[in-house]
C-alpha positions in Angstrom: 0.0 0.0 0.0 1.3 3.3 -1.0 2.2 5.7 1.4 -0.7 8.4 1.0 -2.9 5.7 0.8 -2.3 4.7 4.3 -2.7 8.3 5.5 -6.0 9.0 3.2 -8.0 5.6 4.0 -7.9 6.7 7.9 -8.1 10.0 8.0 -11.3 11.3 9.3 -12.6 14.2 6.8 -16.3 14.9 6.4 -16.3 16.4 2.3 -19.7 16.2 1.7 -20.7 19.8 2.9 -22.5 22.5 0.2 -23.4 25.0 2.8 -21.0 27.5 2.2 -19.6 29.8 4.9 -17.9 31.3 2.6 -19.3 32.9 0.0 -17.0 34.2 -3.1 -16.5 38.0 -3.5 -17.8 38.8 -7.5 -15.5 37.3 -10.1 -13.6 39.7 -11.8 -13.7 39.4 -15.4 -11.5 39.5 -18.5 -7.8 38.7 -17.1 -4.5 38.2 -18.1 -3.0 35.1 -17.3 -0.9 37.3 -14.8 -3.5 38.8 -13.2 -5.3 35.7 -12.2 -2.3 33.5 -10.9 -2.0 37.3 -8.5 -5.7 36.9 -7.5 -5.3 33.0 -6.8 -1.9 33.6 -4.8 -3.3 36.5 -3.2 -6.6 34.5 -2.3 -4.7 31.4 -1.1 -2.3 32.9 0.8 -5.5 34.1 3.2 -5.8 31.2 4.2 -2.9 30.7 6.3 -2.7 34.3 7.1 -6.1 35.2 8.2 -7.8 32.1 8.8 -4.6 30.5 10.9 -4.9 29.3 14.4 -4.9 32.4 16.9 -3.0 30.9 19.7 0.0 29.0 17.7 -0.2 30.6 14.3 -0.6 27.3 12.6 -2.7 26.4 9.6 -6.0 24.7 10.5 -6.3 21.2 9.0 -9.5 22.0 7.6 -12.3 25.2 7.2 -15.3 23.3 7.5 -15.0 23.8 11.6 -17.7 21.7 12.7 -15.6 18.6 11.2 -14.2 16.3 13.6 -16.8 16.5 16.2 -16.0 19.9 16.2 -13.3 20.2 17.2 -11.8 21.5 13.4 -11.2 25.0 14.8 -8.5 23.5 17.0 -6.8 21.3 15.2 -3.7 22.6 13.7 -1.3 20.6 10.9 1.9 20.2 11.1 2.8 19.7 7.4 0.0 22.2 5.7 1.7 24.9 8.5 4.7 23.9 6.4 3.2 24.6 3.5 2.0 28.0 5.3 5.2 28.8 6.5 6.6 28.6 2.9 3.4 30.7 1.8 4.2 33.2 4.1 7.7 33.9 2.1 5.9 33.7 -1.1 3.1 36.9 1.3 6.5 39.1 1.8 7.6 38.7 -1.9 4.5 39.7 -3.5 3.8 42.2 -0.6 0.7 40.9 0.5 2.5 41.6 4.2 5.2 43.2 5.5 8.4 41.7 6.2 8.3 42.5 9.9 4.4 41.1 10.1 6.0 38.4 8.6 8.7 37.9 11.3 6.3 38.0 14.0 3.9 35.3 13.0 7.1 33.0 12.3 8.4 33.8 15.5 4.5 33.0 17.3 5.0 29.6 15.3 8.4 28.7 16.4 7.9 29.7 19.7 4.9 27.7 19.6 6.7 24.7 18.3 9.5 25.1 20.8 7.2 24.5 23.5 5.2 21.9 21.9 5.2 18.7 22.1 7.9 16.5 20.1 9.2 12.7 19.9 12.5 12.4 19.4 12.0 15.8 17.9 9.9 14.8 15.9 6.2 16.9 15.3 3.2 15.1 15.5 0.8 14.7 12.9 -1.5 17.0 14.5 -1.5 19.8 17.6 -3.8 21.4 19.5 -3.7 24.5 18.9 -4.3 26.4 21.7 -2.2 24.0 24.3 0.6 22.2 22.1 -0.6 19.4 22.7 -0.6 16.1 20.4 -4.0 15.5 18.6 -4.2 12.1 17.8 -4.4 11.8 14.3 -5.7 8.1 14.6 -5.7 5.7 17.8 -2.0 4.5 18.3 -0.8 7.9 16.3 -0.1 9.7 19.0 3.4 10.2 18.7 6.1 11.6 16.4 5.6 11.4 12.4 8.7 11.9 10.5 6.9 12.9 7.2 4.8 15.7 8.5 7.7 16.5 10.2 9.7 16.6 7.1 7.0 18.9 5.5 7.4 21.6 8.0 11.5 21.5 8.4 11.5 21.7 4.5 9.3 25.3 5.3 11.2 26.3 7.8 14.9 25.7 6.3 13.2 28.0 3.3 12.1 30.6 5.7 15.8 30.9 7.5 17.2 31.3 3.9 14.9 34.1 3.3 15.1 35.5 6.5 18.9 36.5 6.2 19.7 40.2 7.8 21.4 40.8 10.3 19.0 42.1 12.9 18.2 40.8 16.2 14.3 39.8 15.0 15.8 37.8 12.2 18.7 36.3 14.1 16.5 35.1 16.6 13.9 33.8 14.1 17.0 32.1 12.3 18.1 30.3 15.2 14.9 28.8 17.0 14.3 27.1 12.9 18.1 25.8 13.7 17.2 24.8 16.8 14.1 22.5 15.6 15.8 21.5 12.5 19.1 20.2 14.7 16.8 18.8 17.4 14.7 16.3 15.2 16.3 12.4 15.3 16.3 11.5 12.2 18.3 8.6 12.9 15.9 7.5 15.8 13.4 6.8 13.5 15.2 4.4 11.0 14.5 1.7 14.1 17.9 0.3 13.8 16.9 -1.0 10.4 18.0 0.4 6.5 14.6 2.2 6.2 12.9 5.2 7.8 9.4 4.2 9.6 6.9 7.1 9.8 5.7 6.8 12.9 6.7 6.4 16.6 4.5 6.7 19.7 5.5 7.2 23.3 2.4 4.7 24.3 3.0 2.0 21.4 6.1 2.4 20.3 7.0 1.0 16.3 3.3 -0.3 16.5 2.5 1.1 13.7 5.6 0.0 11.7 4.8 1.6 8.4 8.0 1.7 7.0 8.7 4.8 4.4 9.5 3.1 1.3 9.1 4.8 -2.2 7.6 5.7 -4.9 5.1 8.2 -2.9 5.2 11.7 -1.7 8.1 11.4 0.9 11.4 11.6 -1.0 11.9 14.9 0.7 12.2 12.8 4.0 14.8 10.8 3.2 16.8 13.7 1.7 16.7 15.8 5.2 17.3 13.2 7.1 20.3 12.7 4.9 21.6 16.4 5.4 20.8 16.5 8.9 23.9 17.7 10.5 22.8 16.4 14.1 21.0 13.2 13.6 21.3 11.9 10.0 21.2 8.8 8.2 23.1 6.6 6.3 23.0 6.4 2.5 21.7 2.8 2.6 18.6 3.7 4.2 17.9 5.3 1.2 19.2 3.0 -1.3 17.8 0.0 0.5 14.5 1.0 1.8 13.4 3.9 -0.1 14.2 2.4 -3.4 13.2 -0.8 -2.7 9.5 -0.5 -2.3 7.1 -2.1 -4.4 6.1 1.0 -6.8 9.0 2.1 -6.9 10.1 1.4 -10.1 7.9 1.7 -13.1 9.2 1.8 -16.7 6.1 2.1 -18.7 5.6 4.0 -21.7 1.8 5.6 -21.3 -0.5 6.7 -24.3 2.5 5.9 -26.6 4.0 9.2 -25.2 5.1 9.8 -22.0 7.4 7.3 -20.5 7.4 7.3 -16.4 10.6 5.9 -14.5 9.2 5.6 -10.7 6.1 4.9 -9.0 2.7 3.1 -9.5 0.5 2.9 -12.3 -0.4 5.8 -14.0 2.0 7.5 -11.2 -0.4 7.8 -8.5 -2.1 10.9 -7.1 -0.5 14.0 -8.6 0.5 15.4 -4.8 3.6 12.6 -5.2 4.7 15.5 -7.9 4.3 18.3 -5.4 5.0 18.0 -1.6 8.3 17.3 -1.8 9.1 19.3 -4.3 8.2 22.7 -3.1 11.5 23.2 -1.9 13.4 20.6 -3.5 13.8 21.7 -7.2 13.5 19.1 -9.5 14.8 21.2 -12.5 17.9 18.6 -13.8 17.6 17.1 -9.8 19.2 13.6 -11.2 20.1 10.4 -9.3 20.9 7.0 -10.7 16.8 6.0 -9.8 15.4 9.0 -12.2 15.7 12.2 -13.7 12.8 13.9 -11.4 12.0 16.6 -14.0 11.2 14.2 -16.4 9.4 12.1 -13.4 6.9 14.9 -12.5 6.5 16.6 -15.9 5.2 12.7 -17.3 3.6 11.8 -14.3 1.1 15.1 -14.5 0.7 14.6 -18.8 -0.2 11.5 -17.5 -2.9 12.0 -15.3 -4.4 15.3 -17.5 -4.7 12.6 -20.9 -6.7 10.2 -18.5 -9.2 12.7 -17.7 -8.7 13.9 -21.1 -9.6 10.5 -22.3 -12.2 9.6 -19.6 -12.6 6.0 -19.9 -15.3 6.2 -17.4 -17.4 8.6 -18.7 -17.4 11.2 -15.8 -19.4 14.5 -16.3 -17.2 17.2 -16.8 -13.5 15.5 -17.3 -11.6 17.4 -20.4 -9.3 19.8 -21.6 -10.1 22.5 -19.1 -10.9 20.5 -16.3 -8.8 17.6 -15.3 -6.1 16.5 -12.2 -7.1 13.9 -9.6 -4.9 13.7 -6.6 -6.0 13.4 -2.8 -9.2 15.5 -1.4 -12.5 15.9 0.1 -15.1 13.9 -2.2 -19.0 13.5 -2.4 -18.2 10.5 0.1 -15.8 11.4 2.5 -12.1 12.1 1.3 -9.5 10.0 -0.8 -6.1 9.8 -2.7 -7.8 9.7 -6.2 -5.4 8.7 -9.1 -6.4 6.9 -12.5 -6.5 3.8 -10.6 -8.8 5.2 -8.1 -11.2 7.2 -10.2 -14.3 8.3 -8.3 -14.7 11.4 -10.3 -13.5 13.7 -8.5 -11.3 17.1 -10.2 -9.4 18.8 -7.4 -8.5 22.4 -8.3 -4.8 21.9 -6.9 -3.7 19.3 -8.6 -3.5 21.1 -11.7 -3.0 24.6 -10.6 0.3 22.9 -8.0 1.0 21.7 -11.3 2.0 24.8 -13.0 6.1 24.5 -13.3 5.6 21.3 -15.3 2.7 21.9 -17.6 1.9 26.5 -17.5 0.1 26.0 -20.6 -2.1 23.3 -19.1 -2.5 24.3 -15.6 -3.7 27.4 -17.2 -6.4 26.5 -18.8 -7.3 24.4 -16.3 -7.5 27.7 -14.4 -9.4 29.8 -16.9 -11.8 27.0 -16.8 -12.0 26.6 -12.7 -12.5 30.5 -12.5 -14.6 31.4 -15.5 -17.3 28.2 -16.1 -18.6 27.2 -12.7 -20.7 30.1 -12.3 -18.5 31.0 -8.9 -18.9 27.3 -7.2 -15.4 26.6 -7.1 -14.4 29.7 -5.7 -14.7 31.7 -2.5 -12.4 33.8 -0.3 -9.7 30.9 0.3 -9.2 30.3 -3.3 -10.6 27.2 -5.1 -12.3 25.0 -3.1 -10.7 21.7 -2.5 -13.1 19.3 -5.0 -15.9 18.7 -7.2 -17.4 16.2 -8.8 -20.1 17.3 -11.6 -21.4 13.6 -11.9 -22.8 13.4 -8.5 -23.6 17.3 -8.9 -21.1 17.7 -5.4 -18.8 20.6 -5.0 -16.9 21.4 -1.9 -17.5 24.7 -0.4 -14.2 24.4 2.3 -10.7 24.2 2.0 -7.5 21.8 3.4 -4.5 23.2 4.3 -2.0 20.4 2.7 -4.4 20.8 -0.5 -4.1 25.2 -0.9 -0.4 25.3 0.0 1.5 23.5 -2.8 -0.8 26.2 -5.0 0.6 29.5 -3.6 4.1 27.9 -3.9 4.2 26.1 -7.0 2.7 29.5 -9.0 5.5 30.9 -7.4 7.8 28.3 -8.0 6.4 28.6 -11.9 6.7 32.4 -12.0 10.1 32.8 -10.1 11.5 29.6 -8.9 11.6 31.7 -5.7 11.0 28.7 -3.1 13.3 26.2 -4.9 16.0 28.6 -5.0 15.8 29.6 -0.8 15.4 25.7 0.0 18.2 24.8 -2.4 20.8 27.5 -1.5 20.9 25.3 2.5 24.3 24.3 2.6 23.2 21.3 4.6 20.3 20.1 1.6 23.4 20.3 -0.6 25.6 18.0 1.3 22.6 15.4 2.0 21.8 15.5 -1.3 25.2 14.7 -2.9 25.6 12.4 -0.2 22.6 10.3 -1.6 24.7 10.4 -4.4 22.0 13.0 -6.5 23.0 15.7 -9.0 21.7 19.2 -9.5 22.5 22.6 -11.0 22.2 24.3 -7.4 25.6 22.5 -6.5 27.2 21.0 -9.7 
């Protein structure tokens, strides 16, 4: 089972809401292609600005607060505030805030997480946002997870990069992220063994014992844990437990054009092409497993010809409307893919896709924004799903599903995240440690 699938088939989501608390301001008409990947940034980055937890400054998992027997409005993610972190870079850049607002919510958050509770260093799944406290993200998950925990260090390392002057704010902000980045054990969590395992609880221990093993969403894991300067990891963990999983090697040529080198069939939900690649840039990123340019650029002309193609007739799949990937559905939530059609279009995989296919992603945009008479949009962004067979369409958002869309337009427009993340001299020795190439370091 792949790794998102583990995640998605337990989580707890309730997609099926059409009351809408929050209604969309008017569209505005006619604009450039410029204008609306501004208006989508700016929208998105609300989310994690405005709508973010009060006490920690965290992103929420989820809008649709009365979710999780309500206690939604409390429950704070540790990868999405990852995400959030890196869109708050992305809010300084394009001026949406000030660099010293900035400062002060990073500081709130690092504070926050300095105080929090950690395994091994490690960040839970899920807080509580007002105490710091672990929110079990399942029964026995109530301990560290070394992938969300990956998704957050990857925002934070980004944020110290950007964050460079020399002034007593930025110093300090600079060395609380080195402090959480030095104190996470990366090594704790390979359990003796050649492989990372995700999860470790205080209560149950390796009960779990989901070891990380690819093709999935989490080579960024294995790549920090490799340039960890306090706690890192052998190379073999990587070579002979990431690259030894079942999907991780694939080989096939699809539609006669587009020929995939790693991961399931059809390459899986298209968020394997984005979350560890906000900050990792895969532009000419080689090892001797794949050339990951090529890997995501195929793997999303992969999924768009499916829904292009349609084989099972879905209302609405086409051109201008295509991308499955995890989200909220008409039945609850899951990691759609070709292989697990239920359809379902989810605005971000396309628009998160916009570095490997702008002409695509585009009109995939124009057709989100312009053709749904305002049901896909609100004050958030694009809401997280639709599905015109079933006549469904979300009216809420996830964090983990409206961060890799503020960052990957920026990523598309500037390369500005790639560039901060890559520029850590530590991600440069982990990577060429793992024996990887790039244009960043070579």
């Amino acid at each position: 089972m792949a790794c998102c699938l583990f995640y998605t088939s337990l989580q707890s989501c309730s997609g099926g809401e059409n009351n809408n608390p929050n209604p969309p301001d008017p569209l505005p008409q006619q604009l450039t292609d410029t204008e609306l990947m501004d208006l989508v940034q700016r929208n998105t980055f609300k989310y994690f600005w405005d709508f973010a937890h009060p006490v920690s400054g965290l992103a929420l998992e989820r809008s649709n607060l009365e979710a999780y027997g309500g206690e939604a409005s409390n429950i704070v993610t540790t990868g999405g505030s990852g995400f959030g972190v890196m869109a708050i870079v992305v809010g300084v850049e394009r001026n949406y805030i000030t660099r010293d607002q900035a400062i002060e919510r990073l500081l709130k958050i690092t504070n926050f997480l300095l105080n929090a509770d950690r395994f091994h260093g490690a960040f839970p799944h899920w807080y509580y946002g007002n105490t710091g406290k672990v929110r079990p993200f399942f029964a026995t998950d109530d301990g560290g997870d070394i992938v969300e925990t990956s998704f957050m260090i990857q925002g934070l390392l980004t944020a110290r990069q950007y964050f460079n002057k020399d002034t007593a704010e930025e110093n300090s902000l600079r060395a609380k992220i080195n402090q959480l980045w030095n104190a996470v054990e990366w090594d704790w969590y390979t359990n003796n063994k050649e492989v990372l395992t995700w999860h470790w609880s205080p209560n149950f221990g390796w009960a779990i014992n989901h070891e990380i093993r690819g093709y999935n969403e989490t080579l960024i894991t294995y790549v920090l844990a490799a340039s960890s300067t306090s706690h890192t990891i052998n190379k073999t963990a990587y070579h002979n437990g990431w690259a030894t999983g079942n999907d991780f090697t694939n080989g096939t040529v699809y539609y006669q054009k587009w020929k995939l080198p790693l991961g399931p069939s059809y390459g899986g939900p298209l968020f394997f092409a984005h979350y560890s690649y906000l900050g990792l840039d895969p532009r000419n990123l080689v090892d001797k497993y794949a050339n990951y340019w090529e890997q995501n650029v195929n793997h999303t002309l992969i999924n768009r010809e499916y829904c292009v193609k349609n084989p099972k007739q879905f209302v609405g799949y086409g051109a201008g409307s295509w991308g499955l990937t995890a989200s909220d559905n008409h039945n609850g939530y899951s990691a759609h893919s070709p292989t697990n059609d239920l359809g379902v279009i989810s605005p971000t995989a396309a628009l998160s896709s916009f570095p490997y296919t702008p002409e695509y992603s585009m009109q995939a945009l124009r057709n989100f924004y312009y053709n749904f008479n305002g049901k896909l949009w609100g004050k958030y962004g694009f809401y997280d799903a639709f599905n015109q067979t079933e006549n469904w369409y979300a009216t809420n958002y996830l964090a983990i599903d409206q961060g890799p869309i503020i960052i990957m337009i920026e990523n598309h427009r500037t390369g500005l995240l790639w560039n901060l993340f890559m520029s850590s001299p530590e991600v440069q020795a982990g990577l060429k440690k793992l024996e990887f190439t790039s244009p960043h370091f070579n």
